[in-house]
Wavefront OBJ file of the C-alpha trace (Angstrom):
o trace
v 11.739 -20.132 -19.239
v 11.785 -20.702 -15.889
v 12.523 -24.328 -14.208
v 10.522 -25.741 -11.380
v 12.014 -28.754 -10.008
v 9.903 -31.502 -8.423
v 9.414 -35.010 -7.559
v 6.578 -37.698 -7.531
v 5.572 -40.650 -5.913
v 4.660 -43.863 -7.689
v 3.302 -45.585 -4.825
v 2.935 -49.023 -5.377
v 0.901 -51.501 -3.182
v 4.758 -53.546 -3.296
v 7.842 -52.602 -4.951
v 8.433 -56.772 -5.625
v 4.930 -57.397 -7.427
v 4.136 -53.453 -8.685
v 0.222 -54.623 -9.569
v -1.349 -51.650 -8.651
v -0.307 -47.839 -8.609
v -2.047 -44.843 -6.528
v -3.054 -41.566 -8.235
v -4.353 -38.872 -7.540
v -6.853 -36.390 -9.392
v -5.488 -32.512 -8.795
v -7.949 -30.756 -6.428
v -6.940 -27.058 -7.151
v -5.479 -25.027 -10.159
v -5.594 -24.956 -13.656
v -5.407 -28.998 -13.835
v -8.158 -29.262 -11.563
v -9.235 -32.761 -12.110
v -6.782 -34.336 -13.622
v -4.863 -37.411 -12.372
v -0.913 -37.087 -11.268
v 1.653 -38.741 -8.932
v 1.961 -37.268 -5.307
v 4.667 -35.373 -4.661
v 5.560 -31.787 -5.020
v 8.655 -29.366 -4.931
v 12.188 -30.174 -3.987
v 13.321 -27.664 -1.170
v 16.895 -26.024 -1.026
v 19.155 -28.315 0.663
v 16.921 -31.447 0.058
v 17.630 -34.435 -1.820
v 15.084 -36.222 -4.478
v 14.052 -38.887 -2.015
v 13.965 -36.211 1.267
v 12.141 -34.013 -0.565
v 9.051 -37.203 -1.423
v 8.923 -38.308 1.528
v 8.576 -34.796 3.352
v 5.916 -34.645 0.065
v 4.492 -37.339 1.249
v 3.853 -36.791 4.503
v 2.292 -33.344 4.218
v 0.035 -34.389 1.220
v -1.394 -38.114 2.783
v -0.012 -38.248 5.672
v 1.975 -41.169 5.030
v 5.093 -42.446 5.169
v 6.650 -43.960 2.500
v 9.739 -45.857 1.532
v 11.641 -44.702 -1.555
v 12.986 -47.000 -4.398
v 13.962 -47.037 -7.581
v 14.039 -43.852 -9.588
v 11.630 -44.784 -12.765
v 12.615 -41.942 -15.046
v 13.070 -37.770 -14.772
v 9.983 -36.138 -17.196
v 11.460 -32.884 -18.572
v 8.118 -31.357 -19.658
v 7.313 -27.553 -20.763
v 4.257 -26.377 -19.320
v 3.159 -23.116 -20.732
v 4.498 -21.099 -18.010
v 6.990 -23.284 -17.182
v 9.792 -26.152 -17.734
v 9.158 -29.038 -15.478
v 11.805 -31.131 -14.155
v 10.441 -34.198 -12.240
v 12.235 -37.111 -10.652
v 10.086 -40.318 -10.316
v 10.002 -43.075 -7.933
v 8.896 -46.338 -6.650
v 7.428 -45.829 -3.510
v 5.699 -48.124 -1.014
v 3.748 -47.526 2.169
v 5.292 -47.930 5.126
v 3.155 -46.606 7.505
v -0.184 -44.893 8.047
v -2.845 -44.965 5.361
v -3.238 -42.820 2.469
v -4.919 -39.675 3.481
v -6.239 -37.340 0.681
v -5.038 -33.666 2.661
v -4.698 -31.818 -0.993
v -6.096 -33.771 -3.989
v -9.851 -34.387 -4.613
v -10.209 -37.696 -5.593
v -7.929 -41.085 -5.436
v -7.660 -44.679 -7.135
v -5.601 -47.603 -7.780
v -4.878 -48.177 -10.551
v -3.755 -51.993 -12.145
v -2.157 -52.531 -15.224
v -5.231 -53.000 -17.465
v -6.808 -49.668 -16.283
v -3.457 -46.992 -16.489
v -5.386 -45.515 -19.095
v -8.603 -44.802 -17.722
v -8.400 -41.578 -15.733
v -7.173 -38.249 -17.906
v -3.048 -37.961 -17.044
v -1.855 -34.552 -16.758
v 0.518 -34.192 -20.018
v 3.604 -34.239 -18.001
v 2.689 -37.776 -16.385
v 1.167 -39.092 -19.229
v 4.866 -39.683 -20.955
v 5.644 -42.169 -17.968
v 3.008 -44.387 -18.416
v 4.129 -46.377 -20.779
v 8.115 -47.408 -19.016
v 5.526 -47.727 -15.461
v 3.514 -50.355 -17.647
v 6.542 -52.037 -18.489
v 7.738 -52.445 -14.857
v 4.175 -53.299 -13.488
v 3.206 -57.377 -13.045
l 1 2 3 4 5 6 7 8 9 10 11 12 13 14 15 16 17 18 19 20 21 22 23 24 25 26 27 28 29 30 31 32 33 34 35 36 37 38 39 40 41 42 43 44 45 46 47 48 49 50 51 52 53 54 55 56 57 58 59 60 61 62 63 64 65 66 67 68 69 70 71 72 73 74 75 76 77 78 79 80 81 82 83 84 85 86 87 88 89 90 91 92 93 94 95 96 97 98 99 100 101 102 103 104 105 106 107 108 109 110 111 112 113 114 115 116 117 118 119 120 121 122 123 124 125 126 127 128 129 130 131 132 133
């Protein structure tokens, strides 16, 4: 099976208090709908954190800061092993432009569970609860 290696934002509104999380709902695709962290495929030559914030960039036009890696979801699709690296990100400049995905929200502790996860970032839910104020 093949291996697609990616990344993902957990963008935070601060990496010190972590009280509320943006996702976004897929706008294309199979998983058209459902809610995932921003981010996207790590290019040859590119680290984990290069590769989100080049992610970033193209997908909301933002630019983030990179933290702490949260946990890497190894997840098989149907088509597919998935091998994503995820972060703590912040904002650090520009506001959160929706280029590729179809809908957005923040998301606070108490309401994690109330937008349909895609399965792969379902299974980090639960350690990003943990971290969260």
């Amino acid at each position: 099976m093949k291996t697609v290696n990616v990344v993902a934002a957990v963008i935070c509104d601060s990496m010190n208090e972590k009280k509320q999380i943006f996702a976004t709902a897929r706008g294309y695709g199979e998983f058209k709908g459902q809610w995932e962290f921003p981010g996207g495929k790590i290019e040859a030559g590119e680290t984990s954190q290069q590769a989100l914030v080049r992610e970033i960039k193209e997908e909301l036009e933002t630019e983030v800061k990179v933290g702490d890696l949260i946990g890497t979801i190894e997840y098989d699709y149907p088509a597919f092993h998935l091998s994503m690296d995820c972060f703590w990100c912040e904002v650090i400049e520009g506001e959160l432009k929706l280029l590729e995905a179809e809908s957005a929200r923040w998301l606070t502790k108490d309401t994690l569970y109330d937008v349909q996860w895609l399965p792969a970032d379902i299974t980090l839910i639960a350690e990003i609860e943990k971290q969260m104020k």
